[in-house]
N, C-alpha and C positions, 0 to 999 in steps of 0.2 A: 821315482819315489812313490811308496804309495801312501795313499791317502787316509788319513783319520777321523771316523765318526765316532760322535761322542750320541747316546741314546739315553733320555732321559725319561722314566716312565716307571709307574708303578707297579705295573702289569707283567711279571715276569713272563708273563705267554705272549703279550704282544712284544716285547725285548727281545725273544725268542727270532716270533716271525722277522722283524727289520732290521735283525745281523745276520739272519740266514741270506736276507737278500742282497746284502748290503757285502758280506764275503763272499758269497757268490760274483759279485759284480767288480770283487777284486781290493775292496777297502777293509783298512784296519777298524776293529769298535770297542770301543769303552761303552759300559751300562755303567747308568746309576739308576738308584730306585726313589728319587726324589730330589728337588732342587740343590738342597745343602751337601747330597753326594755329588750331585752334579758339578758343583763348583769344586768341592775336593776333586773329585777327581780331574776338572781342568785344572788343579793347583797340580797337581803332579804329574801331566802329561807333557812329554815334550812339545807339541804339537797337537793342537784339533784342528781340522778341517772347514767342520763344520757339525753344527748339532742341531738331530731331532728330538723335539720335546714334546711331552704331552702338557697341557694346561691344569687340571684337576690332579692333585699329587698331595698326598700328606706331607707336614714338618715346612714343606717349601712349595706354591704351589707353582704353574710356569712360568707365567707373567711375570712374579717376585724374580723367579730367576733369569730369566731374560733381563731384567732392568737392572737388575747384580752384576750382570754379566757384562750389560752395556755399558756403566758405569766405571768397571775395570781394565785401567789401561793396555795389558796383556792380551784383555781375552774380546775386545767391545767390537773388533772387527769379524769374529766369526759370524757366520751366517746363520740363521738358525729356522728351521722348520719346526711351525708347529704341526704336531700329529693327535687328531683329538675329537672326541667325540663333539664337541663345542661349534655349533654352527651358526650361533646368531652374528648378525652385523657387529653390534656392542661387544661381544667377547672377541671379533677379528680386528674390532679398529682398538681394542685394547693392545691385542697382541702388536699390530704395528707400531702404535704407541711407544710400546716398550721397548722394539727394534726388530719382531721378527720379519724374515723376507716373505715366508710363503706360509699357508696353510692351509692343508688337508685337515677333510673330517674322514672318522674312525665308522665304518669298516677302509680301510682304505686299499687301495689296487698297486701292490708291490711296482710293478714297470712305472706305474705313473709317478710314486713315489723315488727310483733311482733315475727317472728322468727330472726330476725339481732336484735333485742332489745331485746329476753329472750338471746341470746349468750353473749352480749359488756355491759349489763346495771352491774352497780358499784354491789358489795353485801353489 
């Protein structure tokens, strides 16, 4: 069966680059371009996997939605990478806080990134 990432990010270029690699490597993807699409569109996915997000995002920023996410019963087990410019202590122990597993800063290194997604993604 293959696998569903869900990519959360405002950045249609960087959306771009982490389903070229992310199809490449054999996985289905959903974009949203912001938290509140993000949840729509885990309202209508059969399945996500797992989702990477950025932290900085209009309308919904990650954090809010990580804590939406972990909050609802459907969706609070997905795993979620943050992807983001964001590298202080305080904005990673935010993110864990909220329930991410891992986190990468922005530029980030595609291989390294589907190695944290073939470890945390759902079976």
């Amino acid at each position: 069966m293959v696998k569903t990432i869900l990519i959360v990010d405002d950045s249609s270029s960087l959306r771009t680059v982490v389903r070229l690699a992310m199809t490449r490597a054999g996985y289905d993807v959903l974009e949203a371009g912001d938290g509140i699409a993000g949840l729509e569109a885990l309202n209508q996915a059969p399945k996500v996997h797992l989702i990477v997000c950025d932290v900085n995002m209009p309308n919904m920023d990650g954090i809010t939605f990580v804590t939406r996410l972990k909050a609802h019963p459907r969706h609070r087990f997905i795993p979620v990478v943050m992807l983001t410019t964001e590298g202080e202590e305080d904005a990673k122990n935010r993110g864990r806080q909220a329930g991410a597993k891992a986190w990468m800063v922005k530029p980030f290194n595609p291989p390294q990134l589907l190695d944290a997604v073939s470890k945390l993604v759902l079976p």
